[in-house]
mmCIF file of the N, C-alpha and C atoms, coordinates in Angstrom:
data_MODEL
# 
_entry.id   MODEL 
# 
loop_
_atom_site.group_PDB 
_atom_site.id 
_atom_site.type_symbol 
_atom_site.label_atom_id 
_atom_site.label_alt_id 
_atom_site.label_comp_id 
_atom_site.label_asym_id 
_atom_site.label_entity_id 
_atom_site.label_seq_id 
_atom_site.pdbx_PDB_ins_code 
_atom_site.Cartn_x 
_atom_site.Cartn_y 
_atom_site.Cartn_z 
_atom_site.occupancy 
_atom_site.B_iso_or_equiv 
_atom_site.pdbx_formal_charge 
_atom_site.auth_seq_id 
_atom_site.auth_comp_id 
_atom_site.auth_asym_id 
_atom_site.auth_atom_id 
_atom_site.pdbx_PDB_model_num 
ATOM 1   N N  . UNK A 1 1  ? 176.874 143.684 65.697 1.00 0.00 ? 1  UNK A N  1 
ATOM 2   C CA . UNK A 1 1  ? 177.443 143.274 64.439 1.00 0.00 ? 1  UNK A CA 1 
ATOM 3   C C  . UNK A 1 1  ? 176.387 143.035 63.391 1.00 0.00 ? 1  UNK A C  1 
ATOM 4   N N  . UNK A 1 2  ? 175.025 143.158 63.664 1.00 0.00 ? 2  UNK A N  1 
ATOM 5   C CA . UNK A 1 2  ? 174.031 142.888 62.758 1.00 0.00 ? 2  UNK A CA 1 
ATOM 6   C C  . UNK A 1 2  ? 173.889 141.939 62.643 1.00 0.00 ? 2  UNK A C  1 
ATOM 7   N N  . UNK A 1 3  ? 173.214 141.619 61.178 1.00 0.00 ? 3  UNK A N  1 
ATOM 8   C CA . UNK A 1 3  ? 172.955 140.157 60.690 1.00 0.00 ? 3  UNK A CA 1 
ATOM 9   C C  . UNK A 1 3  ? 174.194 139.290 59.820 1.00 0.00 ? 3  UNK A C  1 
ATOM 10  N N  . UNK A 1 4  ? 175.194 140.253 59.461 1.00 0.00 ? 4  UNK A N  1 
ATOM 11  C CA . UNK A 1 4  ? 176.779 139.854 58.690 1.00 0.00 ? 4  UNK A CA 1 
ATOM 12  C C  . UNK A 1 4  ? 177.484 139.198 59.869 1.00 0.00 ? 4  UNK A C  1 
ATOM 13  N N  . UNK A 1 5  ? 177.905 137.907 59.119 1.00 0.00 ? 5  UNK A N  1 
ATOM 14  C CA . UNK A 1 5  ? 178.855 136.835 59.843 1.00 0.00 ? 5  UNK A CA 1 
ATOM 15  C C  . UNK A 1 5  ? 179.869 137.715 59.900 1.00 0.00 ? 5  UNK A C  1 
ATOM 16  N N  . UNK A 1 6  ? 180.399 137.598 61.418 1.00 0.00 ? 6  UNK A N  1 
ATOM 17  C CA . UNK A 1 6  ? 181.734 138.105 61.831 1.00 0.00 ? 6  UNK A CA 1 
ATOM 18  C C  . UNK A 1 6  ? 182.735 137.487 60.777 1.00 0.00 ? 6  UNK A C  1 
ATOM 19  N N  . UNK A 1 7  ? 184.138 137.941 60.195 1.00 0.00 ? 7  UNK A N  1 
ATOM 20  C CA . UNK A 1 7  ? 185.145 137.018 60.011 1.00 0.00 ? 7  UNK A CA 1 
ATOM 21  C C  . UNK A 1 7  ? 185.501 136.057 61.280 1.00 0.00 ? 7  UNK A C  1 
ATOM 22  N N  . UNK A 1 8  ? 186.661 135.258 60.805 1.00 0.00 ? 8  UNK A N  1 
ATOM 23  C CA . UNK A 1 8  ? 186.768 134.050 61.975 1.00 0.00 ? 8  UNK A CA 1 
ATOM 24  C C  . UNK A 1 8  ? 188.246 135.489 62.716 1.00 0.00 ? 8  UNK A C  1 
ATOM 25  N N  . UNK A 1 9  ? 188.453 136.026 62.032 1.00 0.00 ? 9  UNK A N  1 
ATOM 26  C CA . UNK A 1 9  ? 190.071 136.919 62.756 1.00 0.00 ? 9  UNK A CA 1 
ATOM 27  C C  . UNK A 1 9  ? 189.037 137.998 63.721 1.00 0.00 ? 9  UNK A C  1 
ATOM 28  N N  . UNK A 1 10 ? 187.857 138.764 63.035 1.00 0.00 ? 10 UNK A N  1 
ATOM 29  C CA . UNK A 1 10 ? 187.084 139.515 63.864 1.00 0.00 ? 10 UNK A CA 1 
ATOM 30  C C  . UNK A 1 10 ? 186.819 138.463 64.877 1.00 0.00 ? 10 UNK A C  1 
ATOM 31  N N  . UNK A 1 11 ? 185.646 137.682 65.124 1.00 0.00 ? 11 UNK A N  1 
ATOM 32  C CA . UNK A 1 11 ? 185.515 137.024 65.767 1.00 0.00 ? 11 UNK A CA 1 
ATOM 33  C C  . UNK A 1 11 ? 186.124 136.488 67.422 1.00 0.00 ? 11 UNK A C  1 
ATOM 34  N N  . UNK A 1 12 ? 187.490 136.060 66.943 1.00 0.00 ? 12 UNK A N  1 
ATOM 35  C CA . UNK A 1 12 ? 188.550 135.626 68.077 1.00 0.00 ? 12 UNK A CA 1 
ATOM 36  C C  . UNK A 1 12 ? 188.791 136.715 68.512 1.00 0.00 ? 12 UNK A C  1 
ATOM 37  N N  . UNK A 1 13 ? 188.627 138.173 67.458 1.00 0.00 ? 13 UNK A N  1 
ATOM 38  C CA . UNK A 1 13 ? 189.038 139.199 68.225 1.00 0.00 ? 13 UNK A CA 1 
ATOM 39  C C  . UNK A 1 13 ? 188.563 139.980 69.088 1.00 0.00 ? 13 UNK A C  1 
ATOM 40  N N  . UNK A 1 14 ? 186.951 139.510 68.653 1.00 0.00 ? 14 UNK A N  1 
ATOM 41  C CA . UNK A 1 14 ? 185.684 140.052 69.882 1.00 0.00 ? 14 UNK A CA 1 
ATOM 42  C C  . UNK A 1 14 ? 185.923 139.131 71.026 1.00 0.00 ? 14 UNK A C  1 
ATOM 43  N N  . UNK A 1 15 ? 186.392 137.693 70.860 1.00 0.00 ? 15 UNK A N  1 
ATOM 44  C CA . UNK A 1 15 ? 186.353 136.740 71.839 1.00 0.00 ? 15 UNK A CA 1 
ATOM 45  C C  . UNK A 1 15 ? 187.161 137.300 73.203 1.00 0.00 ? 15 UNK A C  1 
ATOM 46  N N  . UNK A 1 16 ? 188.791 137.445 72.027 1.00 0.00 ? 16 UNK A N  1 
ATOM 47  C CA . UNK A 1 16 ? 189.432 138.166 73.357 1.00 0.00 ? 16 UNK A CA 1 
ATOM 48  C C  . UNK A 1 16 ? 189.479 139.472 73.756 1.00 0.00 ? 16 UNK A C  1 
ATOM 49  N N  . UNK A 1 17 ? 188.412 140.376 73.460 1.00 0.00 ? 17 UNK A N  1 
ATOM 50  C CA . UNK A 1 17 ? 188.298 141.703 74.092 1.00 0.00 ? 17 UNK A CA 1 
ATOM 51  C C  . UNK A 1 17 ? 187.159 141.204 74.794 1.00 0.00 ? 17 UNK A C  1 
ATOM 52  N N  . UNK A 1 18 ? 186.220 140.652 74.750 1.00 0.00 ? 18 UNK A N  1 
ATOM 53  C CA . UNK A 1 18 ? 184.905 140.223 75.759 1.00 0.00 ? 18 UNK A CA 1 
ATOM 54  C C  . UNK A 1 18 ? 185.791 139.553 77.403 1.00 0.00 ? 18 UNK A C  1 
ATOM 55  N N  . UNK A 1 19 ? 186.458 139.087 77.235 1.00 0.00 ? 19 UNK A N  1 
ATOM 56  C CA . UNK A 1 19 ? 187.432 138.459 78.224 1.00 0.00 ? 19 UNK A CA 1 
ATOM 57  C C  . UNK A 1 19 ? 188.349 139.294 79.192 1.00 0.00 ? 19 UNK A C  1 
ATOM 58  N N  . UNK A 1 20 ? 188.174 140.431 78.926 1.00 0.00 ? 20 UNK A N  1 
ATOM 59  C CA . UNK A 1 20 ? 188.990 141.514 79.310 1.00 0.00 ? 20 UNK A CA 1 
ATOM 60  C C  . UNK A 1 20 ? 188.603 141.801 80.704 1.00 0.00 ? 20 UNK A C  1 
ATOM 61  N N  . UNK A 1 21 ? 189.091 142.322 81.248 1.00 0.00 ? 21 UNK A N  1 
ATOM 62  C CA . UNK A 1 21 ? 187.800 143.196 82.918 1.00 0.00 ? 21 UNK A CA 1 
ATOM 63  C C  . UNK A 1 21 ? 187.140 144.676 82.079 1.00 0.00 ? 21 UNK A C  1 
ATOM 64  N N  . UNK A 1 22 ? 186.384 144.786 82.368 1.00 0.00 ? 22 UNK A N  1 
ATOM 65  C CA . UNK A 1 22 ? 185.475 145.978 81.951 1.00 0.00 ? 22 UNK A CA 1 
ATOM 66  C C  . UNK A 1 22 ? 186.547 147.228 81.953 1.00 0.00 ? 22 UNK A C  1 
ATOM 67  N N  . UNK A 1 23 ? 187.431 147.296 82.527 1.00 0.00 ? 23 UNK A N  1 
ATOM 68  C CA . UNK A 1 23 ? 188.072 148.832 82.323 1.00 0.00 ? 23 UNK A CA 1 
ATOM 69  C C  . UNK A 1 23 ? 189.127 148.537 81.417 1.00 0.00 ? 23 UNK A C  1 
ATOM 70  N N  . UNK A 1 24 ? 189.397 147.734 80.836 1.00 0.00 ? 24 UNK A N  1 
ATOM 71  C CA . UNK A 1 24 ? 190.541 146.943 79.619 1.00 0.00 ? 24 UNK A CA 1 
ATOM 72  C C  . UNK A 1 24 ? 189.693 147.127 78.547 1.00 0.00 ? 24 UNK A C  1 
ATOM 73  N N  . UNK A 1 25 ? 188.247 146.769 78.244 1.00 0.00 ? 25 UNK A N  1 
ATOM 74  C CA . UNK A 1 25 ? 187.431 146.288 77.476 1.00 0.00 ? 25 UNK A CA 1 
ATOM 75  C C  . UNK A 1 25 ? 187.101 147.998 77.296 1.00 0.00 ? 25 UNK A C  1 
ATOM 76  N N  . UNK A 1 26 ? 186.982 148.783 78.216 1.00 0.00 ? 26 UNK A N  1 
ATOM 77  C CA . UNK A 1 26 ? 186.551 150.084 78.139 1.00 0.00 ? 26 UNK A CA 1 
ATOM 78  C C  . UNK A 1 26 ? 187.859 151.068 77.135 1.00 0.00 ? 26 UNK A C  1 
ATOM 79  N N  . UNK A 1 27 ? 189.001 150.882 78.046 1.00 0.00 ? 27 UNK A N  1 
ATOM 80  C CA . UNK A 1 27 ? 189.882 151.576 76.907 1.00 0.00 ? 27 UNK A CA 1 
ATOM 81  C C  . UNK A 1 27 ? 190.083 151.140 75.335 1.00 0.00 ? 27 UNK A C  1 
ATOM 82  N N  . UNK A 1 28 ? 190.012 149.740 75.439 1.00 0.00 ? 28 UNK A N  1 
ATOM 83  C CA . UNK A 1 28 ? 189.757 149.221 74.047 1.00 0.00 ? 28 UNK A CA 1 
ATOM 84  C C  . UNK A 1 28 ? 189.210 149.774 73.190 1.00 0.00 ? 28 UNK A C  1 
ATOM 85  N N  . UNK A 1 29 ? 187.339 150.346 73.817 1.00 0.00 ? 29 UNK A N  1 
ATOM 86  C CA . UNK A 1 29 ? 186.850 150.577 73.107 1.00 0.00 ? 29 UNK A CA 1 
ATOM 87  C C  . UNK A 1 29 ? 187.145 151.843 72.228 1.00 0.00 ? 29 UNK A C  1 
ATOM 88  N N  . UNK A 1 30 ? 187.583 152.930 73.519 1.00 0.00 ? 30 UNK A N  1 
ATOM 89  C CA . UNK A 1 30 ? 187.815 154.051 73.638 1.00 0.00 ? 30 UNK A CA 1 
ATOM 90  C C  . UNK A 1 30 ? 189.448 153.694 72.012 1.00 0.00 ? 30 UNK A C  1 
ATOM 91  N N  . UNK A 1 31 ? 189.911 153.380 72.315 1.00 0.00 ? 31 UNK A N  1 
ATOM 92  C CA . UNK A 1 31 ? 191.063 153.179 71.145 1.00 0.00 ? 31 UNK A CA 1 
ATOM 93  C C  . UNK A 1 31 ? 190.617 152.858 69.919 1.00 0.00 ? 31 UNK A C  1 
ATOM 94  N N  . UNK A 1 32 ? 189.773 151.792 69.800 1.00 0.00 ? 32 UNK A N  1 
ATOM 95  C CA . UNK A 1 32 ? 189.215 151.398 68.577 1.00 0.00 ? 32 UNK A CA 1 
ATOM 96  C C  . UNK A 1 32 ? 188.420 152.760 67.618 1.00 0.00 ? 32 UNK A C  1 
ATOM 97  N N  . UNK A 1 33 ? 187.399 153.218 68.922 1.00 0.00 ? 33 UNK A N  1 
ATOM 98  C CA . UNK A 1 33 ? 187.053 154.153 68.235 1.00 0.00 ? 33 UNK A CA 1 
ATOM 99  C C  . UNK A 1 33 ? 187.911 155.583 67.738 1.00 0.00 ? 33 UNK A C  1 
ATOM 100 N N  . UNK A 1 34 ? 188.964 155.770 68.593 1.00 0.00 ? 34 UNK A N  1 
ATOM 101 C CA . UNK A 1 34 ? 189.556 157.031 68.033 1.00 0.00 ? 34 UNK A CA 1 
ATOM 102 C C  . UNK A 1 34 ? 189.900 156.557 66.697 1.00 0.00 ? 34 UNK A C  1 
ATOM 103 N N  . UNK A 1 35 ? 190.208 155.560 67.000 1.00 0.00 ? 35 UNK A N  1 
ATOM 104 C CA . UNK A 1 35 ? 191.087 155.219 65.208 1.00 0.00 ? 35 UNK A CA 1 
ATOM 105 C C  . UNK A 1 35 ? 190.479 155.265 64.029 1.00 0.00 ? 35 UNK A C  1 
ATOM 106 N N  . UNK A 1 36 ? 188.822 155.574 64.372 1.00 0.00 ? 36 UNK A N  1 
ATOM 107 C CA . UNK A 1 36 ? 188.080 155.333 63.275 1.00 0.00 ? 36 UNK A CA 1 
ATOM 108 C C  . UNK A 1 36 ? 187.930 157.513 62.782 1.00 0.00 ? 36 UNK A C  1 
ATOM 109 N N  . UNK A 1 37 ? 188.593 158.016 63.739 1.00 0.00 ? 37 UNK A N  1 
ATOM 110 C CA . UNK A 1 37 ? 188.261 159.450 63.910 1.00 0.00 ? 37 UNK A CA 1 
ATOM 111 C C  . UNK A 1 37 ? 189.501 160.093 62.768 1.00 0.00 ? 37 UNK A C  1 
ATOM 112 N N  . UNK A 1 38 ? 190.430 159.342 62.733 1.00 0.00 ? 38 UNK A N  1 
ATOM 113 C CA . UNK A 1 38 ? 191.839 159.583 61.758 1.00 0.00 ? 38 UNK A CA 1 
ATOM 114 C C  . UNK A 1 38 ? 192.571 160.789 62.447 1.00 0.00 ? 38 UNK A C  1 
ATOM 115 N N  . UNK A 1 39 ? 193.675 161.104 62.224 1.00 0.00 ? 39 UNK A N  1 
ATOM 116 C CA . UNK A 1 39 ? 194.357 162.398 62.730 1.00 0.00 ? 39 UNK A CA 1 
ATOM 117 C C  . UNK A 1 39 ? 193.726 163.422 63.095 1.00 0.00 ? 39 UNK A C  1 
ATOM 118 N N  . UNK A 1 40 ? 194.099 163.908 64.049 1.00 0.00 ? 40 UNK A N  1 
ATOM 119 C CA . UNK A 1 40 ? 193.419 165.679 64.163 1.00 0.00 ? 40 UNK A CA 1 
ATOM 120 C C  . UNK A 1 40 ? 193.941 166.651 63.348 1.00 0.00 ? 40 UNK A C  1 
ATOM 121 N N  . UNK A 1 41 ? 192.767 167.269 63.646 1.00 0.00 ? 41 UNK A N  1 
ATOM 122 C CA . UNK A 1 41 ? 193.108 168.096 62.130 1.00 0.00 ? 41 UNK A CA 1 
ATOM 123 C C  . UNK A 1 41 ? 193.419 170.257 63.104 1.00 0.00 ? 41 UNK A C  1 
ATOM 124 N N  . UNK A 1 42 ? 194.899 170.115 62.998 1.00 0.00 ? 42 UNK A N  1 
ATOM 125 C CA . UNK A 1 42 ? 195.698 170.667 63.328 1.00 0.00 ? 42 UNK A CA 1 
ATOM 126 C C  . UNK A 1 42 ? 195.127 172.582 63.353 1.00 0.00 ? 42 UNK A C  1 
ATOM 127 N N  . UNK A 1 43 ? 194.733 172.757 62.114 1.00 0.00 ? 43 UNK A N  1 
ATOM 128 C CA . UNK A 1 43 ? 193.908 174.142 61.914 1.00 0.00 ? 43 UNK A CA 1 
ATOM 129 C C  . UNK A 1 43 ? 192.796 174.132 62.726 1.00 0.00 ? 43 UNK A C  1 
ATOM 130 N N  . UNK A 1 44 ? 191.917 172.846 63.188 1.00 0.00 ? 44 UNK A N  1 
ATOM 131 C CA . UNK A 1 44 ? 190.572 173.423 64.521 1.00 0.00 ? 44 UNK A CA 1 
ATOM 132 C C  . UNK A 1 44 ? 190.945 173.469 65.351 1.00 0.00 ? 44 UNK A C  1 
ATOM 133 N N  . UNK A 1 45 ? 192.040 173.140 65.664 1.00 0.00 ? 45 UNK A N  1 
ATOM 134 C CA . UNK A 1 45 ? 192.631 172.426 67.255 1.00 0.00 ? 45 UNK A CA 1 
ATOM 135 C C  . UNK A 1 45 ? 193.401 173.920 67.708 1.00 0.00 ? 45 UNK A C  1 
ATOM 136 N N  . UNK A 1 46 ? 193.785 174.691 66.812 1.00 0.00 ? 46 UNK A N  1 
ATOM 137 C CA . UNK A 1 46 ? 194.358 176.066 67.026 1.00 0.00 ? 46 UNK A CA 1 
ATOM 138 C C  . UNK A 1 46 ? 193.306 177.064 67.223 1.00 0.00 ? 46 UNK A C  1 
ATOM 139 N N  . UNK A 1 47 ? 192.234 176.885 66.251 1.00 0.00 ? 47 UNK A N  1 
ATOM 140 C CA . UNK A 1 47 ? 190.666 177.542 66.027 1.00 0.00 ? 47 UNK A CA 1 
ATOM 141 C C  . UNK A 1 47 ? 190.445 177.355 67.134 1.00 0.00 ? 47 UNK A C  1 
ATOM 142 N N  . UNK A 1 48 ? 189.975 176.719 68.078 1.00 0.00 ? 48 UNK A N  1 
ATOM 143 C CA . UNK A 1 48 ? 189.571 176.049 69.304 1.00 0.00 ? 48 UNK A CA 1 
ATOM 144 C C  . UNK A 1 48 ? 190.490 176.987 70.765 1.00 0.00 ? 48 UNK A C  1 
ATOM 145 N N  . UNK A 1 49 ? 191.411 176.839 70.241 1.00 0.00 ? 49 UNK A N  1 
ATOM 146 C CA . UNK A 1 49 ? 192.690 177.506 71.295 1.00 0.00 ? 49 UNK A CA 1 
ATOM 147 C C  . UNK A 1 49 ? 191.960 178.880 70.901 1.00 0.00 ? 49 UNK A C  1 
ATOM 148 N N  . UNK A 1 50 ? 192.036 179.765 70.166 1.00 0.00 ? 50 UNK A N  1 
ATOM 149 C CA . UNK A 1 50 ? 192.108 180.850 69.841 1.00 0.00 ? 50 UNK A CA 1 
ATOM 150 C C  . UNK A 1 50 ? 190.361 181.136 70.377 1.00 0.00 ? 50 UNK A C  1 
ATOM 151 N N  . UNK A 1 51 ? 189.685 180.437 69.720 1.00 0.00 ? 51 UNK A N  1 
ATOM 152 C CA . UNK A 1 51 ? 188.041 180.716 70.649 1.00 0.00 ? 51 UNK A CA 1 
ATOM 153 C C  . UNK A 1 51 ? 188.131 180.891 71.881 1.00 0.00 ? 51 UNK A C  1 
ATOM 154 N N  . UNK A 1 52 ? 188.872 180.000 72.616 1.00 0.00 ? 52 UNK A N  1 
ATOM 155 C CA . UNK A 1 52 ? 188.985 179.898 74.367 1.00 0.00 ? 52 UNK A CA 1 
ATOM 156 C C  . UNK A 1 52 ? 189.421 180.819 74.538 1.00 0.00 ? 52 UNK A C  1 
ATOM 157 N N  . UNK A 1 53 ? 190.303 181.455 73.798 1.00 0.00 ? 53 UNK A N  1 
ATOM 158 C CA . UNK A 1 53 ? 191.202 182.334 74.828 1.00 0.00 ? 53 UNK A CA 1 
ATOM 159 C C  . UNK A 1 53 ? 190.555 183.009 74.724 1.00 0.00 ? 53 UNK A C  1 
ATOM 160 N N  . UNK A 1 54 ? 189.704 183.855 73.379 1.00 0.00 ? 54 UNK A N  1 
ATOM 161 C CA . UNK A 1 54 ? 189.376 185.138 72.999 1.00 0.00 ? 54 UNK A CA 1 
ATOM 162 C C  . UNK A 1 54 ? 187.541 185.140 74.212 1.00 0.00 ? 54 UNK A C  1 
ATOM 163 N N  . UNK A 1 55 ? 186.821 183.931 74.311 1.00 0.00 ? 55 UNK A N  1 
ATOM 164 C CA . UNK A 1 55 ? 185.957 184.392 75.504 1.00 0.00 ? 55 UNK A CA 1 
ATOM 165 C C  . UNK A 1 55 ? 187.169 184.310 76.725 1.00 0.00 ? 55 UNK A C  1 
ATOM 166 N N  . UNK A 1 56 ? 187.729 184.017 76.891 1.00 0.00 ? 56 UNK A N  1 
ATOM 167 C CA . UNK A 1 56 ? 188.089 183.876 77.918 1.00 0.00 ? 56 UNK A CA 1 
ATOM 168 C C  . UNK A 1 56 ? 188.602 185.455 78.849 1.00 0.00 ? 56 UNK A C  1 
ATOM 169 N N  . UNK A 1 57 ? 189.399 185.691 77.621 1.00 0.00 ? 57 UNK A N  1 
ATOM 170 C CA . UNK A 1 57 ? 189.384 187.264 77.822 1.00 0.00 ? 57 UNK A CA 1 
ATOM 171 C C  . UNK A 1 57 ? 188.410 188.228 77.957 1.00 0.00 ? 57 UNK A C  1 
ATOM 172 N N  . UNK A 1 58 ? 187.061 187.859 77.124 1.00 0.00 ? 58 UNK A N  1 
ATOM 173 C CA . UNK A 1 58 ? 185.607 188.563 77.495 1.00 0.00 ? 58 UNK A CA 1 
ATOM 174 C C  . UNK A 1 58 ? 185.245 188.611 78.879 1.00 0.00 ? 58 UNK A C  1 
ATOM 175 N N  . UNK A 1 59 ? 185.296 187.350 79.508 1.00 0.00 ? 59 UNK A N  1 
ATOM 176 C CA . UNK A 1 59 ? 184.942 186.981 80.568 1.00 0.00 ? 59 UNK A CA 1 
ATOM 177 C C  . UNK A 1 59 ? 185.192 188.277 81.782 1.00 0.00 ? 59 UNK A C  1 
ATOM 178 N N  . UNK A 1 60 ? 186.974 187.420 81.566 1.00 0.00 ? 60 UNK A N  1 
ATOM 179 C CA . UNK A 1 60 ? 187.603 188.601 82.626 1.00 0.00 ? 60 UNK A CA 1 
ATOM 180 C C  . UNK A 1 60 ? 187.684 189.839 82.450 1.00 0.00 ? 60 UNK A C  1 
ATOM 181 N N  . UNK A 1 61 ? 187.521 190.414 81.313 1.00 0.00 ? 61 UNK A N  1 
ATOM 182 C CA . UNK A 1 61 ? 186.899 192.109 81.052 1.00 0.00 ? 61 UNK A CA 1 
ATOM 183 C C  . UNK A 1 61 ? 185.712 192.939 81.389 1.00 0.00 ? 61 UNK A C  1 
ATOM 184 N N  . UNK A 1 62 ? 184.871 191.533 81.481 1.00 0.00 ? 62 UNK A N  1 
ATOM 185 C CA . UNK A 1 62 ? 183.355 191.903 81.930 1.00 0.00 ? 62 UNK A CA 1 
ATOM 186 C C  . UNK A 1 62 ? 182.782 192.323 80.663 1.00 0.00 ? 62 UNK A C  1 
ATOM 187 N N  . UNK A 1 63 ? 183.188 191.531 79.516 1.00 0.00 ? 63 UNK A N  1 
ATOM 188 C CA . UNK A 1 63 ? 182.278 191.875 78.067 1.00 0.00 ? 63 UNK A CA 1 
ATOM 189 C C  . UNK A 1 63 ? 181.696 190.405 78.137 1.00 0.00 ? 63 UNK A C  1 
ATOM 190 N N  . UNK A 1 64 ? 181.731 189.466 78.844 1.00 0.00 ? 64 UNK A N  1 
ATOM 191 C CA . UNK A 1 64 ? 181.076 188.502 78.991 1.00 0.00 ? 64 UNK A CA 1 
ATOM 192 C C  . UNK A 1 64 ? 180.556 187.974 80.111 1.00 0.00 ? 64 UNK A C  1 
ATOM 193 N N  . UNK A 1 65 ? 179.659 187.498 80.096 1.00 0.00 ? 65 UNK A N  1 
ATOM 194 C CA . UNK A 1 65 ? 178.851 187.263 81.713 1.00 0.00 ? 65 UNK A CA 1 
ATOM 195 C C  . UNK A 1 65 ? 178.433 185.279 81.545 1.00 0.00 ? 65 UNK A C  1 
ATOM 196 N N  . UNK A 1 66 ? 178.794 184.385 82.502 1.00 0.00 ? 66 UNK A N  1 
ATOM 197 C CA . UNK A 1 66 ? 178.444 183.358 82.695 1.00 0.00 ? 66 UNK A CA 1 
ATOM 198 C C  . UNK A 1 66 ? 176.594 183.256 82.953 1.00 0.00 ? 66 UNK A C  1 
ATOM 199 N N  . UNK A 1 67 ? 176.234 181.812 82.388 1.00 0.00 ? 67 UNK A N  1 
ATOM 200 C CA . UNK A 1 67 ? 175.187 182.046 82.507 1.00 0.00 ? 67 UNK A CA 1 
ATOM 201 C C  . UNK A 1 67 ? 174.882 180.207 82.944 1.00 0.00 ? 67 UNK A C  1 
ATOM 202 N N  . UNK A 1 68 ? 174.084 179.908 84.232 1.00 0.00 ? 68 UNK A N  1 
ATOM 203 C CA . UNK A 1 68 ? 173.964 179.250 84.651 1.00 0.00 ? 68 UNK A CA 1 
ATOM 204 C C  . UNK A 1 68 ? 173.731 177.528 84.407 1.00 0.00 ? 68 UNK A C  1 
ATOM 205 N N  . UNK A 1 69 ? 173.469 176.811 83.786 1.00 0.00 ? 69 UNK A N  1 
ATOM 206 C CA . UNK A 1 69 ? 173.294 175.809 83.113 1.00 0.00 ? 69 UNK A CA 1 
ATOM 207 C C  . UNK A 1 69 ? 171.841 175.568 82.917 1.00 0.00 ? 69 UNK A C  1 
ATOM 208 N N  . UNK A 1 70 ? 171.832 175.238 84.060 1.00 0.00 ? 70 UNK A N  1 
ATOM 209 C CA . UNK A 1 70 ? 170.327 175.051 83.982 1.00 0.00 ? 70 UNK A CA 1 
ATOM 210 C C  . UNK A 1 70 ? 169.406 176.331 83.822 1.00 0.00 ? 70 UNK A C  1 
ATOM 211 N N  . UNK A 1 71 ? 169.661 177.578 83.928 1.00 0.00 ? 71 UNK A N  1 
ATOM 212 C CA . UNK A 1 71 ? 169.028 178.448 83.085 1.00 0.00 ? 71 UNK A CA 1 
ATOM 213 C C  . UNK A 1 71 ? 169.214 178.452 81.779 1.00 0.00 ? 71 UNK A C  1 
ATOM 214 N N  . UNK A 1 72 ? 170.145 178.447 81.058 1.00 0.00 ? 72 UNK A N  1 
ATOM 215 C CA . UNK A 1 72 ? 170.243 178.388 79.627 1.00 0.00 ? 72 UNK A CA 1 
ATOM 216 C C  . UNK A 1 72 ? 169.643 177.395 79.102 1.00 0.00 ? 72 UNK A C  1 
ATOM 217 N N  . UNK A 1 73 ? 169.061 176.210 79.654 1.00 0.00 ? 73 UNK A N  1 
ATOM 218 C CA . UNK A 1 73 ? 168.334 174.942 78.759 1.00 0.00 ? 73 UNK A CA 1 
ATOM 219 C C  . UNK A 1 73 ? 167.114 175.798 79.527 1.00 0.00 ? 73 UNK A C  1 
ATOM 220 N N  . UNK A 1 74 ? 166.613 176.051 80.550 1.00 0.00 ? 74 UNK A N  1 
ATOM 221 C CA . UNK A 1 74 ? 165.556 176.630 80.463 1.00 0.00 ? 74 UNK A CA 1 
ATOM 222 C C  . UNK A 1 74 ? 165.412 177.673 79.260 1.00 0.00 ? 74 UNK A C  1 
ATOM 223 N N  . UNK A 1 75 ? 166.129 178.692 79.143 1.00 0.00 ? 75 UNK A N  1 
ATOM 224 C CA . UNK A 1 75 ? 165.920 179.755 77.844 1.00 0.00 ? 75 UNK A CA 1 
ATOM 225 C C  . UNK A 1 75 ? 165.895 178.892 76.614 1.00 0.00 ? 75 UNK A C  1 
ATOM 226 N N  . UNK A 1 76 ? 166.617 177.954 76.651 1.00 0.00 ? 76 UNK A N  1 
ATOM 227 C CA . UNK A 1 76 ? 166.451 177.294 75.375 1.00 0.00 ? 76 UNK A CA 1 
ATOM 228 C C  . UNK A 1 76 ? 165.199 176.386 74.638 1.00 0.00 ? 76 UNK A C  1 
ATOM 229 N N  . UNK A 1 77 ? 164.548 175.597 75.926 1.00 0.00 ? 77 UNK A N  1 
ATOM 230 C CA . UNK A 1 77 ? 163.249 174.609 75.999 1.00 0.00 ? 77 UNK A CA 1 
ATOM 231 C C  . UNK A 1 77 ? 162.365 176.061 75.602 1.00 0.00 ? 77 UNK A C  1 
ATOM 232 N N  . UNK A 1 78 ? 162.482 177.379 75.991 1.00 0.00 ? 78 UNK A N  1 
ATOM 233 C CA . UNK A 1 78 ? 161.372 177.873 75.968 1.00 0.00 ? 78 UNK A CA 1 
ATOM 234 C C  . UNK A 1 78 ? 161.642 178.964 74.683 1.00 0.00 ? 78 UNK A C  1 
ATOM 235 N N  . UNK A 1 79 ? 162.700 178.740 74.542 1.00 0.00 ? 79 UNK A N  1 
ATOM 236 C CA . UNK A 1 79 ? 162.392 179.485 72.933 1.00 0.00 ? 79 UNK A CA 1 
ATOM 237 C C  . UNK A 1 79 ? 162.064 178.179 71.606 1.00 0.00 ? 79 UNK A C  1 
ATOM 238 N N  . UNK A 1 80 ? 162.261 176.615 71.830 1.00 0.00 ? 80 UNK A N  1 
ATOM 239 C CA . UNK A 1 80 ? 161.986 175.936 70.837 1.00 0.00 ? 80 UNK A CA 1 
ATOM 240 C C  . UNK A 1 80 ? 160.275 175.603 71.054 1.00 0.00 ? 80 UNK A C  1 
ATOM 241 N N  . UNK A 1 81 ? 159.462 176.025 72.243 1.00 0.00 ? 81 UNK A N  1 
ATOM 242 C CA . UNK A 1 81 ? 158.173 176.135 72.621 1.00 0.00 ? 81 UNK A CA 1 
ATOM 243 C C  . UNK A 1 81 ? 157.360 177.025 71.766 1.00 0.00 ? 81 UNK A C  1 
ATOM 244 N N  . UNK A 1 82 ? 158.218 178.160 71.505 1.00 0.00 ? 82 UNK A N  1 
ATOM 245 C CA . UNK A 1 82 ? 157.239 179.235 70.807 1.00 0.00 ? 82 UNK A CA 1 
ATOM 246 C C  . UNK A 1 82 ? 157.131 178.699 68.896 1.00 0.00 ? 82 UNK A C  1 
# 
């Protein structure tokens, strides 16, 4: 919270989420923060669908090839090297 005095309504309200069991206190958080995210926004969420499918279809055509994880941060560490 920094160096700014909580309100006394914040406050009681940290009081009783600190009081919680850790997996109460966890979704909390998880809620609080979506709310700060506002609605989804309906046009990426289709964008998104439509990306998946379209590798997805690469994949299984064989116009796309998987590539290992830990090789790709290797290719990657060693192209931000040069």
């Amino acid at each position: 919270m920094g160096s700014v005095m909580p309100s006394t309504g914040l406050k009681r309200a940290l009081d009783l989420a600190l009081g919680l069991p850790a997996r109460e206190r966890a979704e909390l958080a998880q809620d609080v923060l979506a709310s700060l995210d506002g609605e989804a926004d309906s046009d990426s969420a289709q964008a998104w669908e439509s990306e998946i499918a379209e590798r997805m279809e690469k994949l299984e055509s064989g116009q796309s090839t998987l590539v290992d994880a830990k090789d790709a941060i290797r290719r990657i560490d060693d192209r931000l090297r040069r």
